[in-house]
C-alpha positions as CSV (number, residue, x, y, z in Angstrom):
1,X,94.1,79.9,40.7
2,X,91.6,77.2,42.0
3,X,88.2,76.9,43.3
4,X,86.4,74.7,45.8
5,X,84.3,71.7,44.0
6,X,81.0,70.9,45.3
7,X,81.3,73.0,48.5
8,X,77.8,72.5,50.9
9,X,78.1,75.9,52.8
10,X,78.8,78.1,50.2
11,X,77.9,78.6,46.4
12,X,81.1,79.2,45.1
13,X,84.5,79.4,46.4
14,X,87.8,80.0,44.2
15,X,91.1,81.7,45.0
16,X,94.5,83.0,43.2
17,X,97.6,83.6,44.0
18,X,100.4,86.3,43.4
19,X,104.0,85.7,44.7
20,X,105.5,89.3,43.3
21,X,109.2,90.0,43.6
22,X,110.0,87.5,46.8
23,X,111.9,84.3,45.9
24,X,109.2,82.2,47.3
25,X,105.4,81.9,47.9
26,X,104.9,83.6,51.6
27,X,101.2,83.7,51.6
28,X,98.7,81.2,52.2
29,X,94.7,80.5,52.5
30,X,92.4,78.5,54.2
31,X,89.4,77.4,53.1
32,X,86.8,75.1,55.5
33,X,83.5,73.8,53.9
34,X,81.2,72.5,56.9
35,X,83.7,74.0,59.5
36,X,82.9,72.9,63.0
37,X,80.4,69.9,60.9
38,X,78.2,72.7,60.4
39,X,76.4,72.2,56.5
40,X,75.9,76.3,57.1
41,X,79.5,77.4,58.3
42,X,82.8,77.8,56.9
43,X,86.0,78.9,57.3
44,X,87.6,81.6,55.3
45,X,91.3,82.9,55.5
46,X,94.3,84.3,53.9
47,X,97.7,85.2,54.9
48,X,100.2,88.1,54.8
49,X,103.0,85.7,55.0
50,X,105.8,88.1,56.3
51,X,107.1,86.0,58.9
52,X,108.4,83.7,56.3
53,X,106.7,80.2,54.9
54,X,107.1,78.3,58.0
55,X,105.0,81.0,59.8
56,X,102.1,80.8,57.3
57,X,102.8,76.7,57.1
58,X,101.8,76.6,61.4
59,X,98.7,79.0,60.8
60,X,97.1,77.4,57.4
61,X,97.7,74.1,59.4
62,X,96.6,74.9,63.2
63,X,94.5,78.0,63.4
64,X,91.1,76.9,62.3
65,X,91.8,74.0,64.1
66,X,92.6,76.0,67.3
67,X,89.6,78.5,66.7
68,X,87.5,75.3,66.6
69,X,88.3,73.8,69.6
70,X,88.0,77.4,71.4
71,X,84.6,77.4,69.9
72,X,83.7,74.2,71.5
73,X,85.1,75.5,74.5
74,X,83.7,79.5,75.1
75,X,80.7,79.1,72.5
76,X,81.7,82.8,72.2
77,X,83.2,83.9,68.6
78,X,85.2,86.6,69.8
79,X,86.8,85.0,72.7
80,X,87.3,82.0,70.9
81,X,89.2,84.0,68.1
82,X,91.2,85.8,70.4
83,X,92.0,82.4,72.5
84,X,93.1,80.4,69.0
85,X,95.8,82.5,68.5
């Protein structure tokens, strides 16, 4: 379990984790405060790791950073999410 400190965009923000009968941790989250330098936006996600660790490893690491840039780019949310990927 854990939780954001001090985080501008939001009040609170706190997460926990579950790894059930697999023999290692295939999930993952994301958490953004200020996403995009925004003091109003953030970036929330989680992760059904069944592609394995190094599947939830690229997407924790690249896919805000790839929605982002699309952002920048369309100025359109759904085209932008549907670019990231």
């Amino acid at each position: 379990m854990g939780f954001a400190h001090n985080p501008v965009s939001v009040q609170a923000v706190g997460w926990a984790e579950d790894q059930g009968r697999r023999p290692e941790m295939e999930d993952g989250f994301v958490f953004v405060d200020q996403f995009g330098g925004s003091k109003r936006s953030a970036f929330f996600a989680v992760y059904d790791g069944h592609g394995g660790r190094p599947v939830v490893d690229f997407v924790t690491r690249e896919l805000h950073e790839n929605l982002h840039k699309e952002l920048r780019r369309t100025g359109s949310p759904a085209d932008a999410l549907l670019q990231a990927f």
